[in-house]
Structures are given as structure tokens and as C-alpha cells.
N, C-alpha and C positions, 0 to 999 in steps of 0.2 A: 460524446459525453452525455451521459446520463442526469438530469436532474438529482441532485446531492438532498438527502434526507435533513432536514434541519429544526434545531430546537432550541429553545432556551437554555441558558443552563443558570447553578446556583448563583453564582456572579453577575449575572445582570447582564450576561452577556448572551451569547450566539453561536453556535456548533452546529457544521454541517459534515456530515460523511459521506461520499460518494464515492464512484468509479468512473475512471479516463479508461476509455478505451483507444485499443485499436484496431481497426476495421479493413487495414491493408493488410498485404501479403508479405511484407517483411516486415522482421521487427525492429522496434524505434527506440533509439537513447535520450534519457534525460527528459523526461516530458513535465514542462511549465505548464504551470495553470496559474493565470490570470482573473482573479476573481475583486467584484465591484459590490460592494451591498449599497443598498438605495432604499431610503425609508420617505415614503411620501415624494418619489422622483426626483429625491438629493441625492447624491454620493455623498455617503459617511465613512465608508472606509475602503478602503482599499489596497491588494497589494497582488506579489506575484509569490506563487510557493511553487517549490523544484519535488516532485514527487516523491517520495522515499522510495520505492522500485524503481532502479535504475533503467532499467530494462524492459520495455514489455513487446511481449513477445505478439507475430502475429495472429490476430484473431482472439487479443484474451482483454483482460482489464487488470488495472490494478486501483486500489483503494486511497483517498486522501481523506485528511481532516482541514480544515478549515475552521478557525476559533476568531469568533469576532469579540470585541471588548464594548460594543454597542447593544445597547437595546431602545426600542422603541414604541412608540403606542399605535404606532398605525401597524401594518403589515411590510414585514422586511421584503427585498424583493433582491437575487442575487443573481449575478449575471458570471457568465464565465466563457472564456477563451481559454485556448489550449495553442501550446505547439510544440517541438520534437528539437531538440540540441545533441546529432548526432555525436557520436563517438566514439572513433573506432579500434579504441581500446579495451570497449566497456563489451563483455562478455558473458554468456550465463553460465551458470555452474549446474550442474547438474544434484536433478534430489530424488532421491529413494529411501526405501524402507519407511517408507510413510506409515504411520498408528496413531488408531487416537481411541480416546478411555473419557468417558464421561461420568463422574463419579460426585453425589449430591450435585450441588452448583458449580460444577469445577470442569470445562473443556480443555483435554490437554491433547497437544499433537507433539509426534516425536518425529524424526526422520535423521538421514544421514545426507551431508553435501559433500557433492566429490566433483575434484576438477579433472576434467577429461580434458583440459586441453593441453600443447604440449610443452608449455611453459607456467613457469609460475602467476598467479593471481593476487592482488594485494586488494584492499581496502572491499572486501567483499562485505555484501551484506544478503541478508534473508528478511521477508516479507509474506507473513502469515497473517490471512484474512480469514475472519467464522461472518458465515450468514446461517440466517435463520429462514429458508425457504431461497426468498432471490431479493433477500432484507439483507443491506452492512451491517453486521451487529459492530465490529471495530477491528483495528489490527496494529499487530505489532512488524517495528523495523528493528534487529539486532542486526548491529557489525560484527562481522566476525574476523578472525584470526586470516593473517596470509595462508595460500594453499601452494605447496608443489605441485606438479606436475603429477597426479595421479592418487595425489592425499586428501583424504574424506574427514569429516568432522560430523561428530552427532549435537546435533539441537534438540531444542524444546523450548514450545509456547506453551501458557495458559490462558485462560479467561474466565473468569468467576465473576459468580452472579449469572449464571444463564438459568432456566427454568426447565426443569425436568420433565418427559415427556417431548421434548421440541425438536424437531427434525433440522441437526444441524450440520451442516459441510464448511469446508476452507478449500481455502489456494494455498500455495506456498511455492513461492519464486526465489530464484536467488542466484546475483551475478557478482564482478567483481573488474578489477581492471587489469588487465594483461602486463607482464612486463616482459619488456620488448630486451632483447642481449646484448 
């Protein structure tokens, strides 16, 4: 797990962005992350959040938020554990035809998900990340539509407000859960 970027925000609160990795040879279902903020060596908040990427695959990362309703006058201080809630219904879907058009302030990606596998898929979702360098700039989670058995679906992300001239890239994942006959 990587230290989570964090900043205040308009509400008086707290927002941190990161990435769960993982660092073994297979990949892992359902990853909790258990985060603690501590202001002056209190615990003020706390709780457990289920990652939006269901799925992560080995050797990659995926992206969380973290939104605290605290703010404070000393220096926040955030602690975080992780761990893995296998499940072995939970599947990736496969993504192609990946494009992306950056146009004034506006990053957009396109692609196609197709289920290779050889039954159908239900409660699938997609998860597109933009960094700016090896910066989270933010990401989005869409559910999508059940999939047959060899049926593709086109998407699209945006994100506006980025700054022209800026070298930017994404990920984009995307699983669902099997249904068994």
C-alpha cells in the first residue's frame, strides 16, 4: 500500500486518494482497507471501505478515496491496513479498444468490455483511473449491464478540469461475478 495523497477540502473536511496494491502472483478479490485518522495521537475517525475494483489483478494497483468529515489544527496523521475477501465467482472481464482525446480541459477514455468467459456475468463493474505522471489525479467506478457469454459493451470516462500540456495516462479494469448453471 502506498501512502494516499491527502488534502483538505471545501467542508472542513479531509480527502485522501491512493492505491492498494498487489504485489503477489495471483490475483486478489474484494480488497478492504481499514483506515484510522489521528489528530494529535487521538483516533477521530474511523472505518473500513471495500474498494470499488473488485478485482485486482497480480502485480497491478487500484485506486481508493477516502473522505473524512474531520478537520484539525495540528497535522492529521492516517494509518491504513488492508486485506483480500477472496471470491471465487468474482471474475475479470476483459477490455479493448482502448482511446483517449484530450480536448481543452476535458480527458476522455473509450474502450469496449467483452466477457470471454463461458458463461454469463452479472453485476459487473469498470474502474478508470487518470494520473498525471505517477500522481492519482481521481477515478471513476461504473456498474454495468449483465454480459453473455461473448457480449461486449462500449464505455466512456471523463474528467474535466485537467491542465493542458500534462502528460497524462489511466488504467481501466473491469470484472463481474459469474453465474454458475
Amino acid at each position: 500500500m502506498l501512502p494516499p495523497q491527502c488534502s483538505d477540502t471545501v467542508n472542513d473536511g479531509y480527502q485522501c486518494l491512493g492505491l492498494a496494491r498487489n504485489t503477489g502472483a495471483e490475483p486478489q478479490g474484494t480488497i478492504l482497507l481499514y483506515a484510522e485518522l489521528y489528530d494529535r495521537g487521538e483516533i477521530v475517525e474511523s472505518g473500513t471501505l471495500v474498494l470499488e475494483q473488485r478485482l485486482l489483478a497480480a502485480d497491478s494497483a487500484a485506486p481508493y478515496r477516502l473522505i473524512f468529515e474531520h478537520s484539525a489544527e495540528g497535522p492529521l496523521v492516517l494509518g491504513l491496513s488492508g486485506a483480500f475477501a477472496p471470491d471465487e465467482r468474482l471474475t475479470a472481464l476483459t477490455v479493448t479498444e482502448q482511446r483517449t482525446s484530450v480536448e481543452g480541459r476535458q480527458y476522455s477514455l473509450y474502450a469496449v468490455i467483452i466477457n470471454l468467459n463461458t458463461v454469463a456475468v452479472t453485476q459487473g463493474r469498470v474502474v478508470g483511473a487518470l494520473y498525471a505522471g505517477d500522481r492519482l489525479l481521481g477515478f471513476h467506478a461504473v456498474d454495468i449491464e449483465p454480459l453473455a457469454s461473448g457480449e461486449s459493451l462500449p464505455v466512456e470516462m471523463h474528467w474535466y478540469g485537467i491542465a493542458p500540456g500534462t502528460d497524462y495516462h489511466h488504467t481501466l479494469a473491469a470484472d463481474g461475478i459469474t453465474q454458475t448453471e
